[in-house]
C-alpha positions in Angstrom: 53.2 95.0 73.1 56.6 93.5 74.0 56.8 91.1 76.6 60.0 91.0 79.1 61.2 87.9 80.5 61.1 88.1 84.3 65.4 88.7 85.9 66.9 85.0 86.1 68.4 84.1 89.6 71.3 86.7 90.7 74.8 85.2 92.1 75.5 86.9 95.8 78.6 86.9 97.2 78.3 86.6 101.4 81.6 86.7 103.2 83.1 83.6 104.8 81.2 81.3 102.4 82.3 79.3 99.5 80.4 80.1 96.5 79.5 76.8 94.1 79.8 77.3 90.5 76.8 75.1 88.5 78.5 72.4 86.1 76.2 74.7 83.9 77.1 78.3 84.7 79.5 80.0 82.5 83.3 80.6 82.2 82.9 83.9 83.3 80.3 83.0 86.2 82.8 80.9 87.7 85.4 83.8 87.0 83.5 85.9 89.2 83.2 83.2 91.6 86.5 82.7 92.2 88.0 86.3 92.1 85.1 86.8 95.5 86.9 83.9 97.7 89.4 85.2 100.0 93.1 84.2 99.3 93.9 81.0 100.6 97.7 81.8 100.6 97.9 82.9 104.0 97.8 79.3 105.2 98.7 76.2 103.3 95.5 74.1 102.6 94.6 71.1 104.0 94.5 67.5 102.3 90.9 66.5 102.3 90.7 62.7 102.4 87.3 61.9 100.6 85.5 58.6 101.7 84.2 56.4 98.6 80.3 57.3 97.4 78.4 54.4 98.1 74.7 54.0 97.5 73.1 52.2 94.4 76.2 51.6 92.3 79.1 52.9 94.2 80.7 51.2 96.4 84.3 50.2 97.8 86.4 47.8 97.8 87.1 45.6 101.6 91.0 44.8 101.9 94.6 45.4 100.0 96.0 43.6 97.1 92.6 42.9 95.4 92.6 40.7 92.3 90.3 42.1 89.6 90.1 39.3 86.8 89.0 39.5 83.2 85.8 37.3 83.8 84.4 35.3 87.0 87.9 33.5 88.6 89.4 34.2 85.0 92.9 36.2 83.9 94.4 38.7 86.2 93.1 41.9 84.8 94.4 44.5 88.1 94.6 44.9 91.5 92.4 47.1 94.0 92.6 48.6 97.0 90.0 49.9 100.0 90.1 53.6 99.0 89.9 52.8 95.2 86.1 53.1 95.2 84.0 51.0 92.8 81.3 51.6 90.0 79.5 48.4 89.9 77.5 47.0 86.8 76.7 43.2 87.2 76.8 40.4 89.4 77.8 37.1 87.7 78.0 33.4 88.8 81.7 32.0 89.2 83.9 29.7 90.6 83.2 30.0 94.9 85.6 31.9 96.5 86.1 31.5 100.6 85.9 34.6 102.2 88.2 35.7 104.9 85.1 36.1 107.2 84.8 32.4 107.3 81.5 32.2 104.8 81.8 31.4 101.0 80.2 32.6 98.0 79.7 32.3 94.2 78.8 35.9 93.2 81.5 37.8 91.2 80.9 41.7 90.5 82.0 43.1 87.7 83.1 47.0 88.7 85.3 49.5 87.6 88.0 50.7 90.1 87.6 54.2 90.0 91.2 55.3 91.0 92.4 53.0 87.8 90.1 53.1 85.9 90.6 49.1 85.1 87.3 47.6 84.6 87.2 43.8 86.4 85.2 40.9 87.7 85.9 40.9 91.9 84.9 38.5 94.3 81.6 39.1 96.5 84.2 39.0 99.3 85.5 41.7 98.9 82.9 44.3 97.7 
């Protein structure tokens, strides 16, 4: 006797809903996918402006004109911007820095700027 594996989940297309194609479905799932959305060129589409993920590692940067440095108060390694977004790895100790709040601080961060891709040590200031 033959066993049958049970039907895996079937893709529905409902009007006037955007269909999501899995980082795992196939090229030809995500064909489908996109030949069942209506054509967008009746009206120009919009810009979306995203807001940086933050929660456990991600995070953004506060101000313009960053410096990012090589290590803690080290060599100018890039600049960074609010709206850059961050991936943070470690904290470090380093020179203290006076924040524009008024309050100081030792902590240095070492993050990626997302929108760069330059990997740097920033000031606790500005994180």
């Amino acid at each position: 006797m033959t066993k049958r594996k049970p039907p895996g989940p079937q893709l529905a297309a409902v009007p006037g809903t955007t269909l999501l194609a899995s980082a795992f479905a196939s090229p030809l799932a995500s064909a489908s996918a996109a030949s069942a959305m209506p054509s967008a060129s009746a009206a120009p589409s919009a810009v979306v402006v995203r807001a940086c993920e933050t929660g456990g590692p991600h995070t953004d940067f506060k101000g313009t004109n960053i410096n990012m440095r090589s290590t803690p108060g080290g060599n100018h390694a890039g600049t960074a911007n609010q709206g850059d977004c961050a991936y943070w790895y470690q904290t470090d100790p380093g020179p203290r820095v006076q924040c524009p709040g008024g309050s100081s601080t030792t902590a240095w961060h070492l993050v990626q700027n997302k929108r760069t891709g330059v990997v740097g040590h920033v000031s606790a200031c500005y994180l």
